[in-house]
C-alpha positions as CSV (number, residue, x, y, z in Angstrom):
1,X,104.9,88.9,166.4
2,X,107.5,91.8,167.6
3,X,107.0,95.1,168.7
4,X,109.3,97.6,169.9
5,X,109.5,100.9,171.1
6,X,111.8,103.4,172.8
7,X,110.5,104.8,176.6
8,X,111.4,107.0,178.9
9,X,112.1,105.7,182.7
10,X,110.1,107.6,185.2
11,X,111.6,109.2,188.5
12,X,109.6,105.9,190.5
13,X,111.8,103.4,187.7
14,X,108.1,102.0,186.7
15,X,107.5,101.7,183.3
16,X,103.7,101.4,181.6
17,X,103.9,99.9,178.4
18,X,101.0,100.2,175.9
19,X,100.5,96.8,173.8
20,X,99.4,97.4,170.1
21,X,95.9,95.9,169.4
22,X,97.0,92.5,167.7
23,X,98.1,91.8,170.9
24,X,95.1,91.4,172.4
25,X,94.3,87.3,172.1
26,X,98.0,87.1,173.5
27,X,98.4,85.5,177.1
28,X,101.9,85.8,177.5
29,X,105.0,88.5,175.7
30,X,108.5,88.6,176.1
31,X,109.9,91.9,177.5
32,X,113.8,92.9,177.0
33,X,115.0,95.7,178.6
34,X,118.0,97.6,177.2
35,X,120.2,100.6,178.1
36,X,119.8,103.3,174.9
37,X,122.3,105.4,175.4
38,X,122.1,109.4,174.6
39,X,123.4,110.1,171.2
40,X,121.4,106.8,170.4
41,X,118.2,108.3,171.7
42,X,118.8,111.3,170.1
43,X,119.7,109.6,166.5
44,X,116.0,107.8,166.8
45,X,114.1,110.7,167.5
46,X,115.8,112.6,163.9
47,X,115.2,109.1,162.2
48,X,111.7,109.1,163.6
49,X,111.6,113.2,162.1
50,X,113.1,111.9,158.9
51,X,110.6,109.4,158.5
52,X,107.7,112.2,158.2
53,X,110.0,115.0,156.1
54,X,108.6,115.4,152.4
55,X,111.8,116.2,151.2
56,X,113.9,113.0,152.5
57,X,110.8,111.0,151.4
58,X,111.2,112.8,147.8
59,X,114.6,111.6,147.9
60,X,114.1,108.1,148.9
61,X,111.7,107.3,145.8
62,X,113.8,109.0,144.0
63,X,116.6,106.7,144.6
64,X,114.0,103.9,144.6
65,X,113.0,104.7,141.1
66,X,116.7,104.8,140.2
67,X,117.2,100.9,141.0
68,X,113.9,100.3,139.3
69,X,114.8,98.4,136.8
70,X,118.3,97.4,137.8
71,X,119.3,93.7,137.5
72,X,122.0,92.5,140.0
73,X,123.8,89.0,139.4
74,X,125.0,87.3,142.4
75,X,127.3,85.1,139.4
Protein backbone atom coordinates (compact mmCIF):
# COMPACT_ATOMS: atom_id res chain seq x y z
CA UNK A 1 0.00 0.00 0.00
CA UNK A 2 1.56 3.65 -1.00
CA UNK A 3 0.64 6.87 -0.18
CA UNK A 4 2.17 10.14 -1.01
CA UNK A 5 1.79 13.57 -0.50
CA UNK A 6 3.55 16.92 -0.91
CA UNK A 7 4.19 19.12 2.72
CA UNK A 8 5.35 22.04 3.73
CA UNK A 9 8.48 22.17 6.32
CA UNK A 10 7.65 24.22 9.28
CA UNK A 11 10.05 26.98 10.78
CA UNK A 12 10.88 24.11 13.93
CA UNK A 13 11.82 21.47 10.67
CA UNK A 14 8.98 18.99 12.31
CA UNK A 15 6.79 17.62 10.06
CA UNK A 16 3.09 15.96 11.19
CA UNK A 17 2.05 13.58 8.71
CA UNK A 18 -1.66 12.48 8.61
CA UNK A 19 -1.96 8.59 7.62
CA UNK A 20 -5.07 7.83 5.38
CA UNK A 21 -7.55 5.43 7.21
CA UNK A 22 -6.43 2.04 5.58
CA UNK A 23 -3.56 2.56 7.42
CA UNK A 24 -4.81 1.95 10.55
CA UNK A 25 -4.09 -2.10 11.25
CA UNK A 26 -0.57 -1.01 9.97
CA UNK A 27 2.42 -1.26 12.69
CA UNK A 28 5.14 -0.14 10.81
CA UNK A 29 5.48 2.49 7.20
CA UNK A 30 8.30 3.44 5.24
CA UNK A 31 8.88 7.28 5.11
CA UNK A 32 11.19 8.86 2.16
CA UNK A 33 11.94 12.24 2.40
CA UNK A 34 12.81 14.21 -0.75
CA UNK A 35 13.77 17.80 -1.76
CA UNK A 36 10.80 19.22 -4.23
CA UNK A 37 12.15 21.83 -5.71
CA UNK A 38 10.14 25.26 -6.56
CA UNK A 39 8.89 25.21 -10.07
CA UNK A 40 8.15 21.43 -9.12
CA UNK A 41 5.96 22.51 -6.25
CA UNK A 42 4.44 24.97 -8.17
CA UNK A 43 3.69 22.47 -11.37
CA UNK A 44 1.78 20.08 -8.64
CA UNK A 45 -0.31 22.63 -7.19
CA UNK A 46 -1.69 23.67 -11.22
CA UNK A 47 -1.85 19.69 -11.80
CA UNK A 48 -3.70 19.42 -8.50
CA UNK A 49 -6.15 22.71 -10.05
CA UNK A 50 -6.31 20.87 -13.32
CA UNK A 51 -7.50 17.87 -11.82
CA UNK A 52 -10.77 19.75 -10.53
CA UNK A 53 -11.24 22.16 -13.87
CA UNK A 54 -14.53 21.19 -15.88
CA UNK A 55 -13.11 22.18 -18.94
CA UNK A 56 -9.68 20.14 -18.87
CA UNK A 57 -11.85 17.24 -17.60
CA UNK A 58 -14.16 17.87 -20.81
CA UNK A 59 -11.16 17.56 -22.75
CA UNK A 60 -9.78 14.56 -21.26
CA UNK A 61 -12.96 12.34 -22.14
CA UNK A 62 -13.02 13.77 -25.02
CA UNK A 63 -9.77 12.43 -26.01
CA UNK A 64 -10.68 9.25 -24.14
CA UNK A 65 -13.66 8.72 -26.31
CA UNK A 66 -11.45 9.38 -29.29
CA UNK A 67 -9.24 6.15 -28.63
CA UNK A 68 -12.41 4.29 -27.74
CA UNK A 69 -12.44 1.98 -30.09
CA UNK A 70 -8.89 2.18 -31.37
CA UNK A 71 -7.02 -1.19 -31.86
CA UNK A 72 -3.17 -0.89 -31.54
CA UNK A 73 -0.93 -3.95 -32.72
CA UNK A 74 2.25 -4.37 -30.95
CA UNK A 75 3.13 -6.77 -34.46
Amino acid sequence: MTFENTYEVQQDMHLIIQLPERFRSKKRVKVIVEEISESRREGIKLLKKASKDPLFLSDINDVASDFEDAVFSLE
